[in-house]
C-alpha positions in Angstrom: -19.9 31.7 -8.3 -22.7 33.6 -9.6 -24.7 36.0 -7.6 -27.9 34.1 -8.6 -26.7 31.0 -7.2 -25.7 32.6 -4.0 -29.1 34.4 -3.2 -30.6 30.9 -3.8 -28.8 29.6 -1.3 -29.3 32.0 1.1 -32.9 31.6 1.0 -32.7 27.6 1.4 -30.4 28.3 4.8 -32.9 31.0 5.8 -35.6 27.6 5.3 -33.1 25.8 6.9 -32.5 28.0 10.0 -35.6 30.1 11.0 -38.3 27.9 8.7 -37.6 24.7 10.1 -36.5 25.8 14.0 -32.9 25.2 14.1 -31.8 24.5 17.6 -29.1 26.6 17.5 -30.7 30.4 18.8 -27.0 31.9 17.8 -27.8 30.9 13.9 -31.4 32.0 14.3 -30.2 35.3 15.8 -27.6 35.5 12.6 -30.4 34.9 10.2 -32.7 37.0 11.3 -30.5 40.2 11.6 -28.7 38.8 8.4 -24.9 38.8 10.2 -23.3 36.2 7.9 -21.4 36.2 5.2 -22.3 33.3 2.2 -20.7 32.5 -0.3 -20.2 29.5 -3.2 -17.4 27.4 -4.2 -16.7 24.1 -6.6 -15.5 21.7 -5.4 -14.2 21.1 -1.9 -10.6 21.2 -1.1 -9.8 21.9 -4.9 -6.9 24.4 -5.6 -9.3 26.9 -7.0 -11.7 27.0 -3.9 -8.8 26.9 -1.3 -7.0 30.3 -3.1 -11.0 31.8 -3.6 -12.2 31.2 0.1 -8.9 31.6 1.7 -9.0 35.6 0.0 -12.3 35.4 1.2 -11.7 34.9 4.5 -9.5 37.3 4.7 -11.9 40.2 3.5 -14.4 38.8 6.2 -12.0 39.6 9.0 -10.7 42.7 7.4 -14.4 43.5 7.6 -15.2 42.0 11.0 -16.4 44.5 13.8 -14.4 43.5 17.2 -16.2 46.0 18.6 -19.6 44.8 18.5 -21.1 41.9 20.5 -23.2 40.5 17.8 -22.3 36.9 16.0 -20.9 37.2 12.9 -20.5 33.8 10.7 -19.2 33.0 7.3 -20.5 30.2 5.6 -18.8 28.4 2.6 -21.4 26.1 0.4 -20.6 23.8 -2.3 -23.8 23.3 -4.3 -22.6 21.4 -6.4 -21.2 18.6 -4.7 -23.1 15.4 -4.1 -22.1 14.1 -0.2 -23.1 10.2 0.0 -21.9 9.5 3.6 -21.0 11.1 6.7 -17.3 9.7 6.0 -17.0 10.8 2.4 -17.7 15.0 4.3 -15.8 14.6 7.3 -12.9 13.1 4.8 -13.1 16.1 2.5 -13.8 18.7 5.3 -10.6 17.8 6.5 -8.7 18.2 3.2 -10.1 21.6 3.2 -9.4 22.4 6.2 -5.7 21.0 5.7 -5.5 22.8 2.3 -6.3 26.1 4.1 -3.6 26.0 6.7 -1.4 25.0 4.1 -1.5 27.8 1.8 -2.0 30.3 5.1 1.0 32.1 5.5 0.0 33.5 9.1 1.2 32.5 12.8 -1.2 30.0 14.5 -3.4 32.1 16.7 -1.5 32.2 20.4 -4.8 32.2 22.5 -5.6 28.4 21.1 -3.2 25.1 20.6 -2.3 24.0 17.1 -2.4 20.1 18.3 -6.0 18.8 17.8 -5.4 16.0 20.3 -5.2 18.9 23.1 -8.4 19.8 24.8 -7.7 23.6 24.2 -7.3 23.4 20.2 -9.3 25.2 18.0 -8.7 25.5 13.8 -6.3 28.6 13.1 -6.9 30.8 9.7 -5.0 33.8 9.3 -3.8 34.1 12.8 -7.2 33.5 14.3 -8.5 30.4 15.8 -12.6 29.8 14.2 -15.1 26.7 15.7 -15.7 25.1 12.3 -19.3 23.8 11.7 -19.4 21.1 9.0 -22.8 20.6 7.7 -24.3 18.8 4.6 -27.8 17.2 3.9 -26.3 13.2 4.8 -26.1 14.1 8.6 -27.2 11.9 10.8 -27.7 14.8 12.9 -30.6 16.8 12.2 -29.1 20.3 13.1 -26.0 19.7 10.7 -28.3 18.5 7.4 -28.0 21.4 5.6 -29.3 21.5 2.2 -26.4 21.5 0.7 -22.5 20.9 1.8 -21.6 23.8 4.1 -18.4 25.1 6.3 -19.6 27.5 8.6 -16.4 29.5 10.7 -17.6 30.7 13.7 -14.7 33.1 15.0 -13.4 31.4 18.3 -13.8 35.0 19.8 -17.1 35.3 19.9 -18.0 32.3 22.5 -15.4 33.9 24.3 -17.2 37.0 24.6 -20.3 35.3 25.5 -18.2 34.1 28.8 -17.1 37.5 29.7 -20.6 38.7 29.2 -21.7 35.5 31.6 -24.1 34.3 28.9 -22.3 31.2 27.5 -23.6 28.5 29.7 -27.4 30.0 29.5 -27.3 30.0 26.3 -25.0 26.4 25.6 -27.6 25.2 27.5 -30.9 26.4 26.2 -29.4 24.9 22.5 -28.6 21.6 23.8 -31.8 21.2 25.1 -33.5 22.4 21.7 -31.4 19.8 20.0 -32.4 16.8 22.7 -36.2 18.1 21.9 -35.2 17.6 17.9 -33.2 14.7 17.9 -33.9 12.8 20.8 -30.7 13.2 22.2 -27.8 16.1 23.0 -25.1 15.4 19.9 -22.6 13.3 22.0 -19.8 15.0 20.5 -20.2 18.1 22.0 -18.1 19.6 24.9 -17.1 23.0 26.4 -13.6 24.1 25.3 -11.0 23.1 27.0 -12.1 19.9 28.0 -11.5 17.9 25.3 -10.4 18.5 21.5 -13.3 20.7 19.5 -11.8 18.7 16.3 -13.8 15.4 16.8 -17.1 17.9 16.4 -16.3 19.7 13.6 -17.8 17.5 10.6 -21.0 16.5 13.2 -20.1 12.8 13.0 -20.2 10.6 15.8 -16.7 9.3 16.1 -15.1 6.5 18.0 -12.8 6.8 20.7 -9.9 6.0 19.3 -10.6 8.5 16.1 -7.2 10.4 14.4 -7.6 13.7 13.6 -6.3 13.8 10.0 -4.9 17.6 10.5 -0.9 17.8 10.6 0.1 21.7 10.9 3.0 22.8 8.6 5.0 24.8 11.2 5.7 22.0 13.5 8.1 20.5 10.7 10.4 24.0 10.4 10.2 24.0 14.1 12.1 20.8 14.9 14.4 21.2 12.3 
């Protein structure tokens, strides 16, 4: 999309982030040393936007320092779609997210499981597993309403460096807390890795117990044949 539109947006997510107090001190941290990577699409889970921010991705990681300890997001935005309900996102989050895989022609990471009923499963994009964010100005959760529909990939990595460093739970902690403070409550979707599956947070909806994750993975089917 054009560069215009995209310097737009940045500054309405800078509003979004450090303007309006965002709970989350990681994305504060991100916008104010400007480690993310932004950029627009059409439509959600179109052909074009799945070939665009697939290639995208890729020169993201290609670009990604593994060496640093500083977070490094990329964020998708779709400007120019018009999200009426938390169900009409989490429904097309999920296409995109199925159209990705699809068209990915890397091995699932090994360090995650490709089965988002298992606690340890995390999304998998050219052969490394990302904490998807979904976000988009009809949340019912006032950290996720972004101003416009957004996919934020957080490389799985990262909070896994924050362990080793010993400064996960501190700062886990210190964002729940922010977020009781702004929405009255700790999201009740959220848990630590490995405890139960990170896909029933990803579009920020509060789903039931008995919720289906939509997400079939490709390989599985050349695997039992």
């Amino acid at each position: 999309m054009d560069k215009h539109i995209e310097n737009h947006l940045r500054q309405e997510f800078h509003h979004f982030i450090l303007d309006q107090d965002h709970p989350c001190i990681m994305a504060r941290t991100m916008f104010k040393l400007d480690t993310f990577k932004l950029k627009a699409y059409p439509a959600m889970g179109s052909a074009q936007t799945t070939d665009k921010l697939l290639d995208d991705l890729e020169n993201y990681l290609d670009n990604y320092d593994f060496s640093s300890t500083e977070f490094y997001s990329f964020i998708a935005a779709f400007p120019e779609m018009n999200i009426q309900t938390e169900v009409e996102y989490e429904q097309l989050l999920w296409k995109q997210l199925q159209q990705l895989h699809l068209k990915d022609d890397k091995d699932w990471d090994p360090d995650v499981s490709s089965d988002p009923d298992a606690p340890d499963f995390s999304f998998s994009l050219l052969g490394k597993a990302f904490y998807i964010v979904g976000m988009h100005p009809k949340s019912s959760r006032l950290a996720r309403r972004s101003p416009v529909p957004c996919i934020v990939f957080n490389l799985h990595w990262q909070f896994e460096q924050l362990r080793e460093m010993g400064t996960y739970q501190r700062i886990r902690d210190t964002i729940r807390e922010r977020d009781k403070e702004r929405n009255g409550s700790v999201n009740p979707m959220l848990s630590d890795f490995g405890t139960s599956s990170e896909a029933r947070q990803y579009s920020g909806r509060q789903v039931p117990g008995a919720w289906q994750c939509p997400f079939y993975r490709k390989q599985l089917e050349a695997e039992n044949e």
